[in-house]
C-alpha positions, 0 to 999 in steps of 0.5 A, spaced: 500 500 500 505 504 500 507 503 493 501 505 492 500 512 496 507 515 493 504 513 486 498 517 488 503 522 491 507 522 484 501 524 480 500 529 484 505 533 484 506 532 477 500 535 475 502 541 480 509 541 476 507 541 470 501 545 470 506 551 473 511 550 467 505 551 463 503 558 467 511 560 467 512 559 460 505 562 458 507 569 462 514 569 459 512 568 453 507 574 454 512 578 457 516 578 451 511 579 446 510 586 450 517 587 449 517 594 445 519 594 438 521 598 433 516 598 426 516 602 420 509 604 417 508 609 411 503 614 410 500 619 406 499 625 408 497 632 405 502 637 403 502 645 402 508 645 395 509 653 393 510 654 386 510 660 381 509 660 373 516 660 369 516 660 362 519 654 358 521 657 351 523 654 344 527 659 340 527 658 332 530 662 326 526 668 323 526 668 315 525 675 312 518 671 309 516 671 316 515 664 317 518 660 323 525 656 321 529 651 325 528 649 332 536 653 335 534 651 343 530 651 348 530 656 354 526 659 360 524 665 363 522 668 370 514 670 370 515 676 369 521 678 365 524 684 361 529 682 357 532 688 354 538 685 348 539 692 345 544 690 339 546 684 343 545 676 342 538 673 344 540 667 344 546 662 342 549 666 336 543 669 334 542 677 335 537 678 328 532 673 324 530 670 331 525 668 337 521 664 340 514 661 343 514 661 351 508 657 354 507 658 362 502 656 367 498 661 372 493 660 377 487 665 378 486 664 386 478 668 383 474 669 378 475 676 375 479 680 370 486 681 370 491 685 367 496 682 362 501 686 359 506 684 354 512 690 350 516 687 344 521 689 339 520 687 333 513 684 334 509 679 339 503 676 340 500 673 347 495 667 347 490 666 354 487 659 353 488 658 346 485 666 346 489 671 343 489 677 348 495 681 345 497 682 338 504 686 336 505 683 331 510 687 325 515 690 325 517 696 330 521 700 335 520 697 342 511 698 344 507 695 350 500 693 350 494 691 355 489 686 356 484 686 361 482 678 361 477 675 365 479 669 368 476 663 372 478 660 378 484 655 377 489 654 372 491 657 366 496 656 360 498 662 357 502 662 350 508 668 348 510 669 341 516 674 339 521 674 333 525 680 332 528 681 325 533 687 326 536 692 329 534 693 337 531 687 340 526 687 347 520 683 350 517 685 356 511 681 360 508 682 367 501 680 370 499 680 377 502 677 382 497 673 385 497 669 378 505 668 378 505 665 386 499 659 389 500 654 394 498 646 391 497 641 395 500 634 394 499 627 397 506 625 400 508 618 402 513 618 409 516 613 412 515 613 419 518 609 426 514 606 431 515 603 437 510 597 438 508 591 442 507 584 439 499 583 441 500 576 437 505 573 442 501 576 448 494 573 447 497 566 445 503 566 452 496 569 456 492 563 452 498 558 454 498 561 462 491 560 463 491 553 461 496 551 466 492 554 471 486 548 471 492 542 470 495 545 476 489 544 480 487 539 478 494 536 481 493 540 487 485 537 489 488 530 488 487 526 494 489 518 494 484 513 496 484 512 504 486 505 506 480 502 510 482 503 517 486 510 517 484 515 521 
């Protein structure tokens, strides 16, 4: 009978044994799932990007029949320019029989008419939209010309032509500032770091702790048999 009450006592203690490893190892593995650890996540956010109008030109030859001739280089210009070349080069190694179209972008913050103001010598011509606003086109000594246009709320493409034949060379345009400068909102991606604990890890080290919590009392409520004529 011996034998058999330290069986009973052996199970017993196993059960508590076993059911405290399954609840150690549980809320080790929970604690280590609460670690903090660093984890990259990108997002989108808005932005405020200012931007400006600025002129991309292509300047091309000038015949004496007034037609355009061959592509000679590309160039840009601030958004509002004077250049003022007097006898001099305008572009490369071209000081007469030349010019250029220029096209540019502005933002009217408003429906409502502005001021666009365009000078050449020799002749110019300045487009809104496909519209023709200002035409200076032959030949003359240095004249300016202004358009009032009625724009609508948002952005607007506007087209300069200009040749110069001889002599004196000069192009001018101005505008309103508020058309020249906006803020534009663009989506940007960012990749940012973030400290995290792993849930996964701390849900399954709680799951395992719970169930040796029944198995080390089912060990701990074990009682072996009496034999008949203890006490």
């Amino acid at each position: 009978m011996v034998h058999l009450e330290w069986g009973v006592c052996g199970i017993r203690t196993a059960f508590v044994l076993t059911g405290i490893a399954i609840i150690v190892a549980g809320l080790a593995l929970a604690g280590y799932g609460g670690l903090p650890r660093t984890q990259s996540v990108t997002e989108t956010e808005p932005v405020q990007v200012p931007r400006s109008t600025e002129w991309q030109g292509e300047w091309r030859t000038f015949t004496p029949e007034g037609l355009w001739g061959a592509s000679v280089g590309t160039d840009h210009f601030p958004s509002t320019f004077d250049f003022d070349w007097g006898n001099g080069v305008l572009f490369a190694q071209y000081s007469d029989w030349v010019g250029f179209s220029a096209t540019a972008t502005v933002m009217a913050p408003r429906n409502g008419p502005v001021t666009l103001t365009v000078g050449s010598d020799d002749g110019s011509r300045l487009y809104v939209d496909d519209r023709e606003v200002i035409s200076l086109w032959s030949d003359h000594f240095y004249t300016s010309q202004n358009a009032i246009v009625d724009l609508t709320q948002g952005e607007h493409v506007v087209v300069l032509w200009y040749y110069e034949r001889t002599g004196l060379a000069q192009v001018s345009f101005s505008a309103p500032g508020d058309i020249l400068s906006w803020q534009e909102t663009q989506i940007r991606v960012v990749t940012k770091q973030i400290t995290v604990a792993d849930a996964t890890l701390q849900s399954v080290g709680i799951g395992v702790a719970l169930v040796g919590i029944p198995v080390t009392a089912i060990g701990a409520a074990s009682r072996r048999r009496r034999l008949p004529g203890e006490a």
